[in-house]
ZAMARGU-4260 file (C-alpha; in steps of 0.2 Angstrom, whole numbers, plus 5000, padded with zeros to 4 digits):
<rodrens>
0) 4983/4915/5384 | 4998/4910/5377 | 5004/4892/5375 | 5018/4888/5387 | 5024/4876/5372
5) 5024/4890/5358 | 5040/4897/5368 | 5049/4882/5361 | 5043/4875/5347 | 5037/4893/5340
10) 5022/4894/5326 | 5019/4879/5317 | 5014/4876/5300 | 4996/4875/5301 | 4993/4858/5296
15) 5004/4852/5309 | 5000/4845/5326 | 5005/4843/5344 | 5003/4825/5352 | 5012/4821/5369
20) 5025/4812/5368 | 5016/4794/5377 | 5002/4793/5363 | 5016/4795/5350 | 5029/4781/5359
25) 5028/4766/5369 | 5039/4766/5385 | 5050/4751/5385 | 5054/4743/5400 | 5057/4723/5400
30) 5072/4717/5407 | 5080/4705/5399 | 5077/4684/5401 | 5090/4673/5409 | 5099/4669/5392
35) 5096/4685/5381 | 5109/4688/5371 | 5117/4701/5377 | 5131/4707/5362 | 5126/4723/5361
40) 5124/4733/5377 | 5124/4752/5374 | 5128/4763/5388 | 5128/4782/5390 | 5146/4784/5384
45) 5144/4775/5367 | 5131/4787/5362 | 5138/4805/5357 | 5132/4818/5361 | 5118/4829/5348
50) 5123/4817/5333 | 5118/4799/5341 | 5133/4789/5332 | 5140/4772/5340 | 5155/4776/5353
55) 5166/4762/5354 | 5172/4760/5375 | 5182/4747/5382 | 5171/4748/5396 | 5161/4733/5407
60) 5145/4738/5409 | 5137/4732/5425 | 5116/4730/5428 | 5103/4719/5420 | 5097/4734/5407
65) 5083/4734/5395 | 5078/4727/5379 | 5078/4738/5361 | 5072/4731/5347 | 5078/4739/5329
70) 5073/4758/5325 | 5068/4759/5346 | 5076/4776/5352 | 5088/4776/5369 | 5084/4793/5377
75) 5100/4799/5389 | 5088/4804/5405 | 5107/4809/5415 | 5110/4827/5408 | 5097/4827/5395
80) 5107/4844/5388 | 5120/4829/5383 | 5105/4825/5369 | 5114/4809/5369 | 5098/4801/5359
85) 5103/4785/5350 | 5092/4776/5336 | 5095/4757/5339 | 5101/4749/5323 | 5099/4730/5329
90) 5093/4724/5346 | 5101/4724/5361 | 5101/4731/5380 | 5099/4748/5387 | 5113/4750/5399
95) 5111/4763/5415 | 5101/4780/5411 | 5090/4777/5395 | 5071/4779/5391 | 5069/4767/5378
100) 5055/4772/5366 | 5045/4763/5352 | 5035/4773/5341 | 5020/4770/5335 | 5013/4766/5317
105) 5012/4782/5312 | 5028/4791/5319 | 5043/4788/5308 | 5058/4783/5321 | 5069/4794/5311
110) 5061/4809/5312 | 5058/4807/5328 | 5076/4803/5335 | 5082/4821/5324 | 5066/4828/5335
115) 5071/4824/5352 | 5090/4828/5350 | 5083/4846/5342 | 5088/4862/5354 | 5072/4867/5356
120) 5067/4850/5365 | 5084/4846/5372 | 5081/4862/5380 | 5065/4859/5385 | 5067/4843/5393
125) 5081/4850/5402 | 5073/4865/5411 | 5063/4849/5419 | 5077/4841/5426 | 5079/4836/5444
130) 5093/4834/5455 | 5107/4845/5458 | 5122/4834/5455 | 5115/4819/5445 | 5102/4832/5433
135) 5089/4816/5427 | 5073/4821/5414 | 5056/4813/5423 | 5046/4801/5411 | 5031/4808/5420
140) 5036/4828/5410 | 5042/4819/5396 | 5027/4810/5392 | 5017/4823/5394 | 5028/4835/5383
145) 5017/4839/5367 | 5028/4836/5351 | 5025/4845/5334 | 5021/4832/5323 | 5016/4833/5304
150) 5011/4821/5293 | 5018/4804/5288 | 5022/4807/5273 | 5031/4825/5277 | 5039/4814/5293
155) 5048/4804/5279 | 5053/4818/5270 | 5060/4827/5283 | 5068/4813/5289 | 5078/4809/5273
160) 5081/4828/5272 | 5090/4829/5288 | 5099/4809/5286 | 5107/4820/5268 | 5112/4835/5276
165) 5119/4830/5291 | 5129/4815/5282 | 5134/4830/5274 | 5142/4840/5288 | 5147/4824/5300
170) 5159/4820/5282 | 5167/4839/5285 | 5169/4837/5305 | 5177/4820/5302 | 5187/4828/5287
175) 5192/4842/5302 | 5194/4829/5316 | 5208/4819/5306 | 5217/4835/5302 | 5219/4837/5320
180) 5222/4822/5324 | 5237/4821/5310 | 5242/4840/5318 | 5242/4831/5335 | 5254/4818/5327
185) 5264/4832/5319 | 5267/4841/5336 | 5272/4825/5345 | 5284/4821/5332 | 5293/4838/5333
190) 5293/4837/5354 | 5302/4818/5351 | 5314/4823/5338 | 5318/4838/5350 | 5322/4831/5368
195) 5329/4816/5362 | 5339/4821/5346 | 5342/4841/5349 | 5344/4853/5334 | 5360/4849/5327
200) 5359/4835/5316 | 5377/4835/5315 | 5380/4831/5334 | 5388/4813/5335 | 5377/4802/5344
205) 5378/4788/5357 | 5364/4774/5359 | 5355/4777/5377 | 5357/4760/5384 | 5338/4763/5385
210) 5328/4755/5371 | 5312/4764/5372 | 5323/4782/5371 | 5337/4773/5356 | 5351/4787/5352
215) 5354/4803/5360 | 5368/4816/5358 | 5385/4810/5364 | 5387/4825/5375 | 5369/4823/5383
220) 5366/4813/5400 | 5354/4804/5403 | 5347/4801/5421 | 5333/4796/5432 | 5320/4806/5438
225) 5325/4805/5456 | 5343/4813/5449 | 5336/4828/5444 | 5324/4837/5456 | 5329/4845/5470
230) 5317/4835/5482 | 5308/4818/5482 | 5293/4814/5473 | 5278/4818/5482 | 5262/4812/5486
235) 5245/4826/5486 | 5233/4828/5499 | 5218/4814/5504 | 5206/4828/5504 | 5190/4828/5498
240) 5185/4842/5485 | 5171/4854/5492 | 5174/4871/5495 | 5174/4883/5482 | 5183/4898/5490
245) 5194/4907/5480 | 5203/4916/5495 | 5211/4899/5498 | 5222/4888/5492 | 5217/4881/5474
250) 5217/4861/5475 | 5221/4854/5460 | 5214/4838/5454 | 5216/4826/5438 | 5201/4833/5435
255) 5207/4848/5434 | 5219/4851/5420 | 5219/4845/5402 | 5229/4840/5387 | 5230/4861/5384
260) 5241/4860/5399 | 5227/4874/5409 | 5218/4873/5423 | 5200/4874/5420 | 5190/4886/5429
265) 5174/4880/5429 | 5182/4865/5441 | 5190/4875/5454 | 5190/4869/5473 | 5201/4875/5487
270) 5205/4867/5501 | 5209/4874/5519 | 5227/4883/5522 | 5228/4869/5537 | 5225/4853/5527
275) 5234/4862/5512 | 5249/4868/5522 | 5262/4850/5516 | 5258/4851/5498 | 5259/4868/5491
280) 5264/4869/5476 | 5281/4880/5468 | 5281/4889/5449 | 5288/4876/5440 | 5282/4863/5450
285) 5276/4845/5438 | 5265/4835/5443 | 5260/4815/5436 | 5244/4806/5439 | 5248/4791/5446
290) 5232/4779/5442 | 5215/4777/5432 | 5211/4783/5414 | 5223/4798/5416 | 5237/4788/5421
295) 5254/4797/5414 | 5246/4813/5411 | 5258/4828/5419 | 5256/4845/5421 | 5268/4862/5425
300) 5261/4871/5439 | 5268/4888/5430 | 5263/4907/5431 | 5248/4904/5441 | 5241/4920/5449
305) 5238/4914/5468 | 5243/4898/5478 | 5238/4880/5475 | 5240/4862/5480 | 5237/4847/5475
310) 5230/4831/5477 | 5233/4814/5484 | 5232/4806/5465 | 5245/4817/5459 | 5262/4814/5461
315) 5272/4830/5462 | 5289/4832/5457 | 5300/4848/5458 | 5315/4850/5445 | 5332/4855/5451
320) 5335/4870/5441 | 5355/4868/5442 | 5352/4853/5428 | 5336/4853/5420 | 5325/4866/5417
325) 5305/4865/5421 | 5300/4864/5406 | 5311/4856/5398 | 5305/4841/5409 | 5287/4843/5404
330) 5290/4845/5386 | 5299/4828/5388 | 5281/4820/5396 | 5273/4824/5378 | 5284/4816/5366
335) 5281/4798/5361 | 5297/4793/5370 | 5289/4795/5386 | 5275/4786/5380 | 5283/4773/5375
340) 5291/4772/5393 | 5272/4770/5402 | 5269/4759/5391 | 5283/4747/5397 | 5278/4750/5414
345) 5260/4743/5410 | 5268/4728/5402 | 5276/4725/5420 | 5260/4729/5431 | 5243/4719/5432
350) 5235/4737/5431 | 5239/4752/5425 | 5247/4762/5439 | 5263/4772/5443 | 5265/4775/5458
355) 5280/4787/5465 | 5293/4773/5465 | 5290/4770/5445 | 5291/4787/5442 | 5308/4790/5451
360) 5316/4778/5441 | 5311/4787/5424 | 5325/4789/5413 | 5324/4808/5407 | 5339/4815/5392
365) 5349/4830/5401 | 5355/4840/5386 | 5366/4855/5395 | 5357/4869/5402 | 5357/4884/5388
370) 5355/4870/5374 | 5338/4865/5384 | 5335/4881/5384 | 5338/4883/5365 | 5328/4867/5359
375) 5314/4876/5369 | 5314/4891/5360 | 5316/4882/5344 | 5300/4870/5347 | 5287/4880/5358
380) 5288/4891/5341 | 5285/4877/5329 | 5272/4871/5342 | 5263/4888/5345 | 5261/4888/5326
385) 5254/4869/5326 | 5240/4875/5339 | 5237/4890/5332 | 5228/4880/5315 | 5223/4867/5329
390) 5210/4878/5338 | 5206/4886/5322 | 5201/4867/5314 | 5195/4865/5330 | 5183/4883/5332
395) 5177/4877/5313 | 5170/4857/5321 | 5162/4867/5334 | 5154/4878/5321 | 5150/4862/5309
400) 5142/4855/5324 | 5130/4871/5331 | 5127/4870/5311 | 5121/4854/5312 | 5110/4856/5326
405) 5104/4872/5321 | 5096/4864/5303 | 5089/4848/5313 | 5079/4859/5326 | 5073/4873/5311
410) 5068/4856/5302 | 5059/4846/5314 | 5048/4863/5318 | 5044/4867/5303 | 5055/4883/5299
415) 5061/4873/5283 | 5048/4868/5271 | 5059/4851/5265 | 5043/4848/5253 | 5052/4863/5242
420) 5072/4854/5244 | 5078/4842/5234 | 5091/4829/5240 | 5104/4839/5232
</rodrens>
């Protein structure tokens, strides 16, 4: 009969074995004294997912945690197909979902952290998961998971073999990341110029009267928000998300759209024509976030094939076509000028919120209608263009990264013979 394990793991190198999991680790779980040092506290979101690097978060991490020591390993039990598996560099507390694991004498941590974020035992550990919404990993399977393990000696090697090569590949992902990052920049610079300059660089210019929006065109207005749609700014529905019918009305959510201006697919909830009925959306139709981490982020509610609307953290605004065009509007929500306006409003408020009466008094440039028209043109070319090598950077991380993974879990079962590799 067949070893259930063998499915994962595959045919070892004969001099191999398998060991569980709880004769190769100690599970750690001391919670901390009353004047522990609490400096570094690692919670799920510092830990990224498959490479286990240190994620900086501004966040307050609540809960007593548990103690690391150096070299322990912080398993990510929450969605264990994160792999968020994190090798402790110094001591410090387990914040939230972790198994924190010490090996023994003759497991080398290092191996063993590439190990457990491999495919074949992310995957593994997953298929064990309970809990429909809140997916957790049981210590009781994962301690009795058999592991591959080969000797010391070929641990080490291994170890360093993986440590080289994926220093390797995380220096082209960075490499790839800043590129986009300094594409990003590039685009936001060209929207700026844009809706607050205009294409003639001839045109005389007036200052603003705004100092976050400096010099615009002497034949361009500029007005608030309130000034140039065609109905007040509205507030969504206070709705809870759970159906799933796509016959009805789509609800739209912060949740639900991103930086590529989509709606994504895999979060779609409808709400019933009843509760929907005051907040349908229009084509053209933006709409702001209002509070929380998205705060400022916008949205055009444009060429959608069905009906939506949206919800109560969303702020809806609908431009009045006579005087700005839709998209003109939006573009203006990605340039740094509009950035710089949040920020003011920050400065003003104890937290970051803008509520409805914030956004009304948002002071937006008002070219004339065909030169909005025209700068359009002009810069969803150049932008279309910037995306273009965007996704393509970004398709080539995504491939550095199944890369990466792909050599860790061929290595940690054997499929490379490291013995035979040199650290060049």
């Amino acid at each position: 009969m067949k070893d259930p394990v063998s499915d994962w793991f595959g045919v070892l190198p004969g001099h191999w074995q398998f060991r569980k999991l709880k004769f190769a680790v100690m599970l750690v779980t001391k919670r901390p004294l009353p004047n522990t040092d609490e400096a570094n506290r690692i919670a799920l979101e510092n830990v990224e997912s498959w490479s286990g690097k240190f994620v900086a978060s501004d966040s307050e991490y609540e809960g007593e945690g548990i103690e690391f020591q150096n070299n322990d390993l912080l398993f990510g039990k929450l969605r264990p197909y994160l792999a968020k598996v994190y090798l402790a560099t110094k001591a410090g507390l387990a914040i939230g979902d972790f198994y924190v694991l010490r090996c023994s004498k003759d497991i080398t941590h290092t191996f063993l952290a590439h190990l457990l974020r491999s495919k074949s035992c992310i995957n593994i550990i997953d298929s064990s998961t309970y809990g429909a919404k809140m997916p957790r990993a049981s210590w009781e399977f994962m301690g009795n998971l058999p592991i591959p393990l080969p000797p010391l000696n070929e641990q080490h090697a291994i170890a360093a073999f993986l440590d080289y090569k994926t220093a390797q590949i995380d220096s082209l992902i960075d490499k790839k990341r800043r590129m986009i990052e300094l594409l990003k920049e590039k685009r936001t610079a060209l929207i700026s110029h844009a809706v607050t300059k205009g294409l003639n660089p001839d045109a005389p210019m007036k200052d603003s009267g705004v100092p976050w929006l400096g010099q615009v065109p002497a034949h361009w207005e500029v007005k608030r928000l309130k000034f140039v749609v065609s109905d007040k700014l509205r507030y969504g529905a206070n709705e809870s998300a759970e159906l799933d019918d796509p016959a009805l009305p789509r609800y739209i959510r912060i949740t639900d759209f991103g930086d590529d201006g989509k709606l994504r697919p895999e979060t779609f909830k409808s709400l019933e024509p009843e509760k929907a009925r005051d907040y349908m959306l229009m084509d053209g139709d933006i709409l702001f976030a209002r509070s929380g981490a998205t705060v400022g982020k916008t949205f055009i509610f444009k060429d959608y094939q069905g009906v939506a609307c949206h919800a109560g953290y969303l702020i809806r605004a609908r431009p009045d076509h006579e005087q700005i065009v839709d998209q003109f509007l939006y573009t203006f929500t990605k340039s740094s000028q509009y950035d710089d306006w949040k920020s003011s409003v920050f400065i003003q408020a104890t937290i970051e919120n803008i509520g409805a009466d914030k956004y009304q008094n948002l002071l937006v440039p008002v070219p004339p209608i065909e030169e909005q028209k025209s700068i359009l043109n002009k810069v969803h070319g150049e932008m279309y263009r910037i995306d273009v090598v965007i996704s393509a950077t970004g398709h080539a991380v995504e491939k550095l990264q199944e890369y990466r993974t792909a050599i860790i879990t061929a290595a940690v079962i054997g499929q490379i013979d490291v013995r035979n590799h040199g650290a060049a």
